[in-house]
Structures are given as structure tokens and as C-alpha cells.
C-alpha positions in Angstrom: -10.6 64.6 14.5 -14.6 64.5 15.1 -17.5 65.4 13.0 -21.0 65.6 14.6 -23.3 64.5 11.5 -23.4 62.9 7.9 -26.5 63.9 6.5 -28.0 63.1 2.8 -30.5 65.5 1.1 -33.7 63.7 0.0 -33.3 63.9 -3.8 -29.4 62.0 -3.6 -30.3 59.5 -0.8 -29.7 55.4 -1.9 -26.9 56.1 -4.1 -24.7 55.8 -1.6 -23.1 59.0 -1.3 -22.8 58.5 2.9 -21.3 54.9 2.7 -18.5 56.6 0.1 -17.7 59.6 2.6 -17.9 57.2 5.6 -15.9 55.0 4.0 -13.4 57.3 3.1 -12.9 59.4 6.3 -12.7 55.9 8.1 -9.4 54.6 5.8 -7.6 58.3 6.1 -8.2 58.0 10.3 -7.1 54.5 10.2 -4.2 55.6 7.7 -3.2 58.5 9.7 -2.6 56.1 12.9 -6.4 56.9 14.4 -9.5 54.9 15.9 -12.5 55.7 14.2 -15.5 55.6 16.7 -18.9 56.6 15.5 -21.7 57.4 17.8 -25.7 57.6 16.3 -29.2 57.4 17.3 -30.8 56.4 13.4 -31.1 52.8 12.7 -30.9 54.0 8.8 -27.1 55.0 10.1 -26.5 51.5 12.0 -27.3 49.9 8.5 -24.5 52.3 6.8 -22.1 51.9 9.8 -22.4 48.0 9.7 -21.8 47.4 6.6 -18.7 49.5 7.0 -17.4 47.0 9.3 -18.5 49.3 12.3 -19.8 47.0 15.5 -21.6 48.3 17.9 -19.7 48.7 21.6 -22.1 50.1 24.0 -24.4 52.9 24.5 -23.9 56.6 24.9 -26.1 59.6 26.4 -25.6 63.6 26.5 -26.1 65.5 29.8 -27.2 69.0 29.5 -25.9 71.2 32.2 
């Protein structure tokens, strides 16, 4: 499984709506026998991630070709 963003609209952002679908998605990977890995480049994100339990484990780039 892999999903490429989680993205808040303006108007619903701080009640966290991210953290809930994070969360979620996280336990039925884990429940399902899989390793959640998340990669990101917003430090607004980190915050969400860490307080998920998420640690950080290196860094990651993308090559164009």
C-alpha cells in the first residue's frame, strides 16, 4: 500500500482531521501484518508524524530521469 500525500484544506486545518486519518491508516497497516514508513518534506507534517509515534530514520531524495 502507498499513498503520496495527506493534505488539509485551509478552513478544517487544527482539528485534527490528518492526525485521525494518519492514525488510522497506520493501525489497519500494522493490523494487516505491514510496516508503515512515511516519507515528507513539511516540518508541519514531522509535528503530526511525531506525535504518532513516527521517528525519523534517514533522509530520502527523488531523481528525475
Amino acid at each position: 500500500m502507498s499513498a503520496m500525500a495527506v493534505a488539509t484544506q485551509p478552513a478544517y486545518r487544527g482539528q485534527g482531521l490528518a492526525s485521525q486519518r494518519v492514525a488510522r491508516l497506520s493501525a489497519d497497516m500494522l493490523h494487516e501484518g505491514r510496516t508503515p514508513c512515511l516519507f515528507y518534506n513539511d516540518p508541519q507534517a514531522a509535528l503530526i508524524y511525531r506525535k504518532l509515534g513516527y521517528q525519523d530514520i534517514g533522509f530520502w531524495t527523488m531523481l528525475y530521469v
